[in-house]
N, C-alpha and C positions, 0 to 999 in steps of 0.2 A: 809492467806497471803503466795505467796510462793518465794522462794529465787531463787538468781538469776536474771539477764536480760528476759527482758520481750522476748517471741518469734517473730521473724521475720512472719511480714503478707507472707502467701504462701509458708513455707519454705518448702524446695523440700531436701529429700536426695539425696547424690549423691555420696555414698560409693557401686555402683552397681563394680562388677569385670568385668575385660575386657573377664577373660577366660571363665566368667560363662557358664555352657551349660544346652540350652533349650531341653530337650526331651518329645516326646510324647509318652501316654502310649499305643500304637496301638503297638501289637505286632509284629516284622517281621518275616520274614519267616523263616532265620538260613540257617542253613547249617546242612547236615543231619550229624547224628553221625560216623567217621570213622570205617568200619569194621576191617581194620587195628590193631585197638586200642587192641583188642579183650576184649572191658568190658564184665563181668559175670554178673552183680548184676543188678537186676531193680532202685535201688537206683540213682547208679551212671548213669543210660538211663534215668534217668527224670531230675538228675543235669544238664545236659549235654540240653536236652531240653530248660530246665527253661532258661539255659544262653543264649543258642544261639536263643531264641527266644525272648530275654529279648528286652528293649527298647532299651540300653547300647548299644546293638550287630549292629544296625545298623551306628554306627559310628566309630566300630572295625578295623583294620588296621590287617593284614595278621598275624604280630607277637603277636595280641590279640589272634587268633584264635588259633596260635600252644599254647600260653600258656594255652589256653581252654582244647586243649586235652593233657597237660602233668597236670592238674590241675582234669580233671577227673579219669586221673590212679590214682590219688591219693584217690580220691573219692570213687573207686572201691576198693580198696586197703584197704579203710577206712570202707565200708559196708561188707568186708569178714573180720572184725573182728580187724584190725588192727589202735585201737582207737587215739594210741599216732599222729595218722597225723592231728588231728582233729585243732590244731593251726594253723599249716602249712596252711590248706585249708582256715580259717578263714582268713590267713593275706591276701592269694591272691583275696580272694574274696572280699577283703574288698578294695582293690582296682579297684574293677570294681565297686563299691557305690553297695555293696549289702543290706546295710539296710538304714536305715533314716539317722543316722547321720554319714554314713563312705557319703552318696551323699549330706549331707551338707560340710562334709569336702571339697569334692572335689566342692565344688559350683556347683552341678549338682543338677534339679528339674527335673522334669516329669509331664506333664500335663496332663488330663483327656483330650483324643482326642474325638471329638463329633460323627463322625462315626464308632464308634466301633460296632461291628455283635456281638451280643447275643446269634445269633444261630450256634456258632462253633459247628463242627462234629469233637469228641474226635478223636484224633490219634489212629491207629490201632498199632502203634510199641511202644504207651506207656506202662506202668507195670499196671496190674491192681491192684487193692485193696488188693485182694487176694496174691498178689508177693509182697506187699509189708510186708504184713502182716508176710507172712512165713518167710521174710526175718530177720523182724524184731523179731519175736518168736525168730532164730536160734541166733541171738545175743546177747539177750536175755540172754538167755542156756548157752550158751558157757562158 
């Protein structure tokens, strides 16, 4: 027996958010990394990647982008060794819905886009295995 009013035939929710945002997960293109910047670390050349090719990035606004590259000085900053940034980078990141529940916060989804290519050709200016690897040995050590 269960308590309560009996349910309404067909009930529909209808607690959807007006801000909600649909994103797909096809990735975009970005914007290449500033040589400006002068990052060192392969680390922070594949943060820098991951965002601005992320799904998020095609709906970026100019002053996303500059927080992109004061957000990987830190990054850089953070793979030569200098750990204590390591909150810092989590809060900013955590507002562009970098994991599951900072883009349930922000009512942001991502959907599996149906045309997705399989056969991406790796990037030539990514870090290889091998850089990331030494990188992370030297941090390691230290």
């Amino acid at each position: 027996m269960t308590r309560g009013p009996k349910p309404k035939e067909n009930a529909q929710r209808r607690n959807k958010h007006e801000h909600a945002q649909q994103l797909t997960s096809s990735t975009t293109e970005g914007r290449a990394l500033p040589a400006g910047l002068g990052i060192k670390t392969a680390g922070a050349r594949r943060f820098w990647k991951t965002w601005a090719t992320s799904p998020q990035a095609s709906q970026w606004a100019e002053t996303d982008w500059a927080e992109l590259e004061i957000t990987v000085k830190l990054a850089d900053a953070f793979y030569q060794g200098d750990v204590r940034l390591a909150g810092e980078i989590r809060q900013r990141v955590a507002k562009w819905g970098a994991t599951t529940e900072d883009r349930a916060r922000l009512r942001m989804s991502i959907e599996d886009s149906e045309d997705q290519d399989q056969g991406d050709e790796p990037d030539s200016a990514a870090p290889t295995a091998s850089d990331l690897d030494d990188e992370l040995y030297r941090l390691l050590n230290e």
